[in-house]
C-alpha positions as CSV (number, residue, x, y, z in Angstrom):
1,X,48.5,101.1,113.9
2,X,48.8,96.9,113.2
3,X,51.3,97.4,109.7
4,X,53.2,99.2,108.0
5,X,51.7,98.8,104.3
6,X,53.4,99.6,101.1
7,X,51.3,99.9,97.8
8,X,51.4,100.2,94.1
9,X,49.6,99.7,90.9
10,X,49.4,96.0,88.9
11,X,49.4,92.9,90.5
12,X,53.3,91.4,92.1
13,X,53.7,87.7,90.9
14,X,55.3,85.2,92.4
15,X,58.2,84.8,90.2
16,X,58.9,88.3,90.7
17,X,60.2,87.3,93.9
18,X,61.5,84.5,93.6
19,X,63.8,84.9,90.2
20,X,66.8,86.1,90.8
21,X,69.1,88.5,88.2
22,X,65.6,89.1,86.8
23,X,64.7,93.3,86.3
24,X,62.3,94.9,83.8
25,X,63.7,98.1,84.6
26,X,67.2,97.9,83.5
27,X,68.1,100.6,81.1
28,X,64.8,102.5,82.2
29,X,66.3,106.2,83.1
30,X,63.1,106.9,84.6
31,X,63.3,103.6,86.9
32,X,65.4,103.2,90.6
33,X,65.7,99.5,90.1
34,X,68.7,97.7,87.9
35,X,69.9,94.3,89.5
36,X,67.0,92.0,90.0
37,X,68.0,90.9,93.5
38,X,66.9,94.1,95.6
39,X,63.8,92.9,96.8
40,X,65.1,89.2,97.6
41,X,67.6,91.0,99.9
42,X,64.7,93.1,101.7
43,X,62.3,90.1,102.3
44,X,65.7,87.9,103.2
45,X,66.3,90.7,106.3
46,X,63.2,90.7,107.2
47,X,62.4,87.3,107.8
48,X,65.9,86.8,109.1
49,X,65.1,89.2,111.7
50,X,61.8,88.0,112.7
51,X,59.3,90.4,110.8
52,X,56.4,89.3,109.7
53,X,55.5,89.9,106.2
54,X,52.4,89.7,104.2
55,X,52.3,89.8,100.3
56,X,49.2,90.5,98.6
57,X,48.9,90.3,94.2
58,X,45.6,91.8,93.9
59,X,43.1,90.1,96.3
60,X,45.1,87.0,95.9
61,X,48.1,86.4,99.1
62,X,51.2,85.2,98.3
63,X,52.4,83.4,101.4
64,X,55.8,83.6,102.7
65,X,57.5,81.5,105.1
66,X,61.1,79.7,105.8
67,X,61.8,75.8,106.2
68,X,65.2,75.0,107.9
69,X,68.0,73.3,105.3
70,X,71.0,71.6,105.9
71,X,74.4,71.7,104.0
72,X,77.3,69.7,105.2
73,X,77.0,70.8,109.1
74,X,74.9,74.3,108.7
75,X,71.4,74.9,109.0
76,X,69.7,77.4,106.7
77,X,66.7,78.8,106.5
78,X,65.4,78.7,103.2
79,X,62.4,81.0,101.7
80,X,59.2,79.3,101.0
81,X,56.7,81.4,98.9
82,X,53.4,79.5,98.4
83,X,54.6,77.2,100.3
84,X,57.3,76.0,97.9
85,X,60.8,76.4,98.2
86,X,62.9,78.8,96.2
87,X,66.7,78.7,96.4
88,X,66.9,81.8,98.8
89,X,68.0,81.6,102.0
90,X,67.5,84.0,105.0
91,X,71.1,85.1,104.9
92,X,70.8,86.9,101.6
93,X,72.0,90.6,101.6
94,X,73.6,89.4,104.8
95,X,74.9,93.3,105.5
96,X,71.8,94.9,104.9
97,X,70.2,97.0,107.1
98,X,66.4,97.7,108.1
99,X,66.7,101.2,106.3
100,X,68.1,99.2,102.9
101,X,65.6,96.7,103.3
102,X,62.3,99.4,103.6
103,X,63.7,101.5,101.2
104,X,64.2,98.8,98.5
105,X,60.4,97.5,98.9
106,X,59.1,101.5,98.6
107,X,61.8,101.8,95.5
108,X,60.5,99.3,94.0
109,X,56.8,100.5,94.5
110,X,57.4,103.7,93.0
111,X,58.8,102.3,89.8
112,X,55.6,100.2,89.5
113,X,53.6,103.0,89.9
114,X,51.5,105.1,92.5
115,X,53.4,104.2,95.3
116,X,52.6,104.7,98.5
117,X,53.9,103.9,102.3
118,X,51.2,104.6,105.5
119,X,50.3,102.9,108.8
120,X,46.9,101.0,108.6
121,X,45.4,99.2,111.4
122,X,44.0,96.3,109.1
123,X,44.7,94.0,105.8
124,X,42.9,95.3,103.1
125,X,44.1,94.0,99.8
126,X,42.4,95.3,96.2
127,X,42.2,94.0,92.9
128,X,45.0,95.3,90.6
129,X,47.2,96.4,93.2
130,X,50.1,95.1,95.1
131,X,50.2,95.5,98.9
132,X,53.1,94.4,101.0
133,X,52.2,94.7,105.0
134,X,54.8,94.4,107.9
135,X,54.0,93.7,111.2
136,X,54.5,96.8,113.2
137,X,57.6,97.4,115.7
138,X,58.7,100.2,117.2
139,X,61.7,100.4,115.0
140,X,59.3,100.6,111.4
141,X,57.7,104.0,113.1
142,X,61.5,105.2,113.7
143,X,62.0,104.7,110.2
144,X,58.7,106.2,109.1
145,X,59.2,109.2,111.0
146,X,62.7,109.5,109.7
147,X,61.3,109.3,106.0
148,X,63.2,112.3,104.5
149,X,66.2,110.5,104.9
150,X,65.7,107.7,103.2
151,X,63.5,109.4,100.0
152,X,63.5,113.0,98.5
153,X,60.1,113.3,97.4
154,X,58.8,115.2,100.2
155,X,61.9,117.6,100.2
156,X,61.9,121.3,98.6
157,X,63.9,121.6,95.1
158,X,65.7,124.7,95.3
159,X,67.3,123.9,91.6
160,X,67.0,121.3,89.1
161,X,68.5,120.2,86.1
162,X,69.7,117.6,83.6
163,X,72.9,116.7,86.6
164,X,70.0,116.3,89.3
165,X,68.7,118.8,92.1
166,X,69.7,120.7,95.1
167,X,67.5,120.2,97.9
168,X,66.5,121.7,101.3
169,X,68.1,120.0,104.1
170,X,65.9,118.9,106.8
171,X,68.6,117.8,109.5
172,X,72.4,118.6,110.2
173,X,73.3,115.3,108.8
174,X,74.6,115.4,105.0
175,X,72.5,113.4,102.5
176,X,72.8,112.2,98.6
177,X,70.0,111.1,97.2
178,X,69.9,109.2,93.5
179,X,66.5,109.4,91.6
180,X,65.6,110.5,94.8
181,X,66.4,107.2,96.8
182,X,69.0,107.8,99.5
183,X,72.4,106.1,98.1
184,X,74.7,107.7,100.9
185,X,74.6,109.9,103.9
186,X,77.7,111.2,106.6
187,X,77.4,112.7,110.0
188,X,78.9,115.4,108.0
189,X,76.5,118.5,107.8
190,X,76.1,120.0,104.5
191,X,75.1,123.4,102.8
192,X,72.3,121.6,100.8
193,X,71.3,117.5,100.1
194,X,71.7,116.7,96.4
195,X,70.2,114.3,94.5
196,X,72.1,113.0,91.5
197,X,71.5,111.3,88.7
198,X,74.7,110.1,87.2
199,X,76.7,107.9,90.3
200,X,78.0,104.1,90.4
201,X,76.0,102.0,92.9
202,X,76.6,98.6,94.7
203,X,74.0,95.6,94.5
204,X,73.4,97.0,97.9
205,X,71.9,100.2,96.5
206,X,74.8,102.6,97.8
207,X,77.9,104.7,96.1
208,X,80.0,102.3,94.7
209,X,82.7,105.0,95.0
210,X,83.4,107.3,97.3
211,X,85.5,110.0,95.0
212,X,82.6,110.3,92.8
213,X,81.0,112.0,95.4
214,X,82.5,115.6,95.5
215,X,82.1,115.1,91.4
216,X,78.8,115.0,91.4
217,X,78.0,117.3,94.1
218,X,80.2,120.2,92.2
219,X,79.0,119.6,89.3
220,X,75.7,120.2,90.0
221,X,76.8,123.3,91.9
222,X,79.0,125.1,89.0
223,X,76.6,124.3,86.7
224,X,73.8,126.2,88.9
225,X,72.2,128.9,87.5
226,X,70.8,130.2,90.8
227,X,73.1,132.6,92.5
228,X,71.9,132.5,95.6
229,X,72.3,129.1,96.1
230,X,76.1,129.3,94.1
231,X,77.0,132.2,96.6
232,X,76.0,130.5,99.9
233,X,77.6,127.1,98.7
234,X,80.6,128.6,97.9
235,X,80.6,131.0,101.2
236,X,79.6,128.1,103.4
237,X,81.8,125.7,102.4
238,X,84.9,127.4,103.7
239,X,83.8,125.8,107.3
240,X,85.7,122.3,106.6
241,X,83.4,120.3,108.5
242,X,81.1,120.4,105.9
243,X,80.4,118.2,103.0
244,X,80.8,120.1,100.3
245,X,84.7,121.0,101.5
246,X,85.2,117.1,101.9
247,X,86.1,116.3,98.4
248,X,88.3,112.9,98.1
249,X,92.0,113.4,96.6
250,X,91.1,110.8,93.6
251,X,88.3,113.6,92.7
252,X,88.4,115.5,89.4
253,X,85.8,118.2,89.8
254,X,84.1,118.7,86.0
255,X,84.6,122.2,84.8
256,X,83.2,121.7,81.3
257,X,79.6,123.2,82.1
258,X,80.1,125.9,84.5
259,X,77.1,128.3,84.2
260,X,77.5,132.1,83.3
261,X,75.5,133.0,87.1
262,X,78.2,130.4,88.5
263,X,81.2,133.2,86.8
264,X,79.1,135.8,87.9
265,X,79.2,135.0,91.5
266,X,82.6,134.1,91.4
267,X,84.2,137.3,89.8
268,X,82.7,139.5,92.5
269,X,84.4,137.1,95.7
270,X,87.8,137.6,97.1
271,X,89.0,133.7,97.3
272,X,91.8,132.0,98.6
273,X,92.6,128.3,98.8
274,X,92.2,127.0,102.2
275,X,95.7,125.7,102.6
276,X,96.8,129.2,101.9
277,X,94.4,130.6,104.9
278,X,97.7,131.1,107.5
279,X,99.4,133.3,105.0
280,X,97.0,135.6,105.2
281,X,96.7,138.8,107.4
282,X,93.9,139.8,109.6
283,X,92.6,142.3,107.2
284,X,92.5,139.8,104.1
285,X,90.9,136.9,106.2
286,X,88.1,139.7,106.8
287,X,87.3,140.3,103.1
288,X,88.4,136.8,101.6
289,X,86.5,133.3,101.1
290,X,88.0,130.1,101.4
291,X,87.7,127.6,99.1
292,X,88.3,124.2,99.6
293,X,91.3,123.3,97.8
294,X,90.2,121.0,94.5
295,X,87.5,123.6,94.0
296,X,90.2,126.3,94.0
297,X,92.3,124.7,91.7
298,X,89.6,123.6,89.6
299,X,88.5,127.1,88.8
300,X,92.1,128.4,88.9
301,X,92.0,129.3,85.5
302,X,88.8,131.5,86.0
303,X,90.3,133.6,88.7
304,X,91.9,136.8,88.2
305,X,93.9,139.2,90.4
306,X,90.7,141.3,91.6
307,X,89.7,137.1,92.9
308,X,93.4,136.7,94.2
309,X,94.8,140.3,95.1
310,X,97.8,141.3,95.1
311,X,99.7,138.6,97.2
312,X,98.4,135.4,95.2
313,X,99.1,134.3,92.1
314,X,98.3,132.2,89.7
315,X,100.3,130.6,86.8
316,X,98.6,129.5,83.2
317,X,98.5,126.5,84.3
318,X,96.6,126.3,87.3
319,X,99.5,126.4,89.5
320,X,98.6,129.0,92.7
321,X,101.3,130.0,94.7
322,X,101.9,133.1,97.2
323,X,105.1,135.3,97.3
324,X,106.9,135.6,100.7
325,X,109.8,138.5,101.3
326,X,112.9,137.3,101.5
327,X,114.8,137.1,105.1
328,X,118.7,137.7,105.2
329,X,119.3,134.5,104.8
330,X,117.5,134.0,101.5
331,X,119.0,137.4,100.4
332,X,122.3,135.9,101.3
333,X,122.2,132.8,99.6
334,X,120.5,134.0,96.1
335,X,123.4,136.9,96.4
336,X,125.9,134.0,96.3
337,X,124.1,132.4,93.5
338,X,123.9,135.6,91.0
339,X,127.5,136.2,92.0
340,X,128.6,132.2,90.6
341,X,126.3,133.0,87.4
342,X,127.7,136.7,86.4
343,X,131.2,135.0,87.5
344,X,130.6,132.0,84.6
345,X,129.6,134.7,81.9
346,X,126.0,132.8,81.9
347,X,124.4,136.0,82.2
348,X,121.0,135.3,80.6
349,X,120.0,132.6,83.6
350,X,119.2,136.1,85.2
351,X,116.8,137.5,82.7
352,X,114.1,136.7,84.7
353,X,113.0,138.0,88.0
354,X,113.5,135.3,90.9
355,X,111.1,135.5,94.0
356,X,110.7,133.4,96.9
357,X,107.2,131.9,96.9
358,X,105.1,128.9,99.0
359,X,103.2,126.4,97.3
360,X,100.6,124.2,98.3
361,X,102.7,120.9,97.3
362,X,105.1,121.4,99.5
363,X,107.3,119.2,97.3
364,X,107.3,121.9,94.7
365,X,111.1,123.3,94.5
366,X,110.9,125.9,92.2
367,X,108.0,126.8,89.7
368,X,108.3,128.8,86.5
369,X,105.3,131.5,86.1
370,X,104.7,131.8,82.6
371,X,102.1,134.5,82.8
372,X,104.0,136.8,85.0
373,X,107.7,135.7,83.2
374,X,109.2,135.1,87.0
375,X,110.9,132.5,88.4
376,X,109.9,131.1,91.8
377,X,111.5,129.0,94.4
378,X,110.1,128.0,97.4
379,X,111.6,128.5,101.0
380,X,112.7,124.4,101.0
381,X,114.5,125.2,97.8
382,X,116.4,127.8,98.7
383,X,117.2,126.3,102.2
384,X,119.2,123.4,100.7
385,X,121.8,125.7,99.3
386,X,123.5,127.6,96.8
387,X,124.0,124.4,94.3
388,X,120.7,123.6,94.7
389,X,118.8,126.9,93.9
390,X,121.5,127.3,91.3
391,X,119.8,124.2,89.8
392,X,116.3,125.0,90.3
393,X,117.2,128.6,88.2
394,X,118.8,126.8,85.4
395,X,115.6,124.3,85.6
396,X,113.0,127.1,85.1
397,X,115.0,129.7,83.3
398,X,115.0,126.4,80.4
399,X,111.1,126.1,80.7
400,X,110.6,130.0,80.4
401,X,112.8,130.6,77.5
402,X,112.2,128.0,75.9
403,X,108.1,127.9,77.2
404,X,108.6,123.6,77.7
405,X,107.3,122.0,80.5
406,X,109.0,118.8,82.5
407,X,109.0,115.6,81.6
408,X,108.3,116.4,77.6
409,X,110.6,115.5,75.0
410,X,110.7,119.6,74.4
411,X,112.8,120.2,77.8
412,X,114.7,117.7,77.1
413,X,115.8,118.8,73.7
414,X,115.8,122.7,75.3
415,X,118.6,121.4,77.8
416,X,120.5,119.9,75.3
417,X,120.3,123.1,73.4
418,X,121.7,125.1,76.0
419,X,124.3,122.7,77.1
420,X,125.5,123.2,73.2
421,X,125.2,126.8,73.4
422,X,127.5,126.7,76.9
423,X,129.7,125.0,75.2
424,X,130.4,126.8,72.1
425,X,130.9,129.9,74.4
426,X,133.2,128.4,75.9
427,X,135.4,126.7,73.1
428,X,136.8,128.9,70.4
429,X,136.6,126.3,67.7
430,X,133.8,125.9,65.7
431,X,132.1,123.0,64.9
């Protein structure tokens, strides 16, 4: 095979090469293209790289070619296209890479219409179509043997709707897809590749940013309605080499449309949050999946205790934690605590159970349950010392008597209250 030929319906003009910022497809959902410059960079690479390129509009060619420029003390070469210069250089889309630069031309054929990539031994150009022929190398039949990576259309949809489709992978690599044109891809292997259809892009046609990533991927998953696919997603995912688990910390995973089959599959699972995996015994690890920890806490307020047993828990708002015995130093040092408190006549600060729990911030000093009325202080906490876990009592005894939260004008106004209330106990005149 001579080329590598690209087609599509109507006839390419030559200011549709040569104008830059210029797109008829901007605010086309149904379209891939949006910036105008796309296929400048593609033919820029090539001819930078030493391709040879052949336009056709129709029967008629549209010859491309460079002339060499210079500006101050640099040489350029500039585009020619009908033998005329434009004001495009070689070293536009200076970053791109061969894959960008074929997949932009077949983008841009399939938003046309009828496009269509194959090897051909020969130029053959028709009337009311565009054909765009490379010169073959051996690098263009990598690239066209490596197709699924670069396009969708050939791969199975296993679910589809309005937040894109899950796909069958083809290779152990991890893939995204956007209107099925490849936007971003990791060594990381993945359950499924997903093709979205809401994500930021670059000029350069790949994610702008990297947290929206996980976003898009979960949403898509929680608002599945295939449980097959929700179940092995959410089973496979506990292996933290895989995409799905590699969710960045500026993520925010969309819980707004999680599908009834998504709940379904979920209330039947034993789940843990990953961090929490070295608390577990033996036994549980057997019988209990591990979530990757913003999926966790984004559907902590769906779990119950049949999802958590008997050892996690988790507050009403969202807050997971896991209760740990305490060792004879613990018992020791709380002992000394309630001791000072019944000793002050502030009995009430011991209304509420205390327990000793670990949390995944490991900043967290104490944390008041509001669902199970407890009070829970983590081993840190308690290892600074009876004036500190005295504090961290009177802290979340306020916010459970008072049901405030910190930083609100409401536990500041509940302190006060009880600083009153302490006071008037201990005075014998009235105000």
């Amino acid at each position: 095979m001579n080329y590598l030929k690209f087609k599509n319906n109507g006839e390419i003009t030559e200011e549709a090469i040569v104008l830059l910022g210029a797109s008829t497809k901007r605010n086309q959902e149904n379209k891939i293209g949006f910036f105008g410059s796309g296929n400048k960079f593609a033919l820029a690479y090539l001819l930078r790289n030493g391709y040879e390129v052949s336009i056709y509009g129709g029967e008629n060619e549209i010859t491309v070619g460079t002339v060499e420029k210079k500006l101050g003390n640099t040489i350029f070469d500039v585009i020619t296209i009908n033998n005329k210069d434009t004001s495009i250089t070689t070293e536009f889309g200076a970053k791109w890479e061969l894959w960008q630069s074929l997949r932009e031309i077949y983008s841009n054929a399939l938003d046309e219409g009828s496009g269509s990539i194959e090897l051909v031994n020969e130029i053959q150009p028709v009337k009311d179509e565009t054909h765009y022929y490379i010169k073959m190398r051996a690098e263009l039949i990598e690239w066209f043997g490596n197709f699924n990576n670069y396009f969708a259309e050939n791969k199975e949809i296993l679910f589809e709707n309005k937040y894109g489709r899950i796909l069958k992978k083809h290779d152990n690599k991890g893939h995204l897809f956007r209107k099925g044109i490849s936007v971003w891809h990791t060594d990381r292997n993945s359950v499924y590749d997903y093709d979205v259809n809401e994500i930021t892009i670059t000029e350069d046609r790949i994610v702008k940013y990297d947290w929206q990533i996980g976003e898009r991927i979960w949403r898509l998953i929680y608002s599945c309605t295939d449980k097959e696919l929700i179940k092995n997603v959410l089973t496979k995912s506990t292996n933290g080499s895989m995409l799905e688990s590699s969710i960045s910390d500026y993520s925010d995973l969309p819980t707004d449309e999680i599908s009834s089959q998504f709940k379904e599959v979920l209330k039947e699972m034993r789940v843990c949050n990953v961090n929490f995996g070295g608390y577990l015994s033996k036994e549980e690890r057997l019988k209990t999946t591990m979530l990757p920890s913003k999926v966790f806490n984004s559907l902590s307020h769906l779990l119950t205790d049949d999802n958590l047993g008997n050892a996690f828990k988790v507050g009403l708002d969202g807050v997971a934690y896991r209760e740990l015995p305490l060792n004879e130093l613990h018992k020791a040092t709380l002992g000394k605590v309630k001791d000072f408190i019944i000793e002050a006549g502030y009995d009430e600060l011991l209304e509420y159970p205390i327990v000793l729990g670990v949390f995944e911030n490991k900043k967290t000093m104490g944390y008041a349950d509001m669902k199970e009325k407890k009070i829970v202080v983590s081993e840190i906490g308690i290892d600074k010392g009876s004036n500190y876990l005295l504090e961290i009592i009177i802290e979340e005894y306020i916010h459970l008597k008072h049901n405030v939260h910190d930083e609100t004008r409401g536990f500041q106004d509940a302190c006060i209250q009880e600083m009153v209330k302490l006071m008037k106990t201990k005075n014998a005149f009235a105000l």
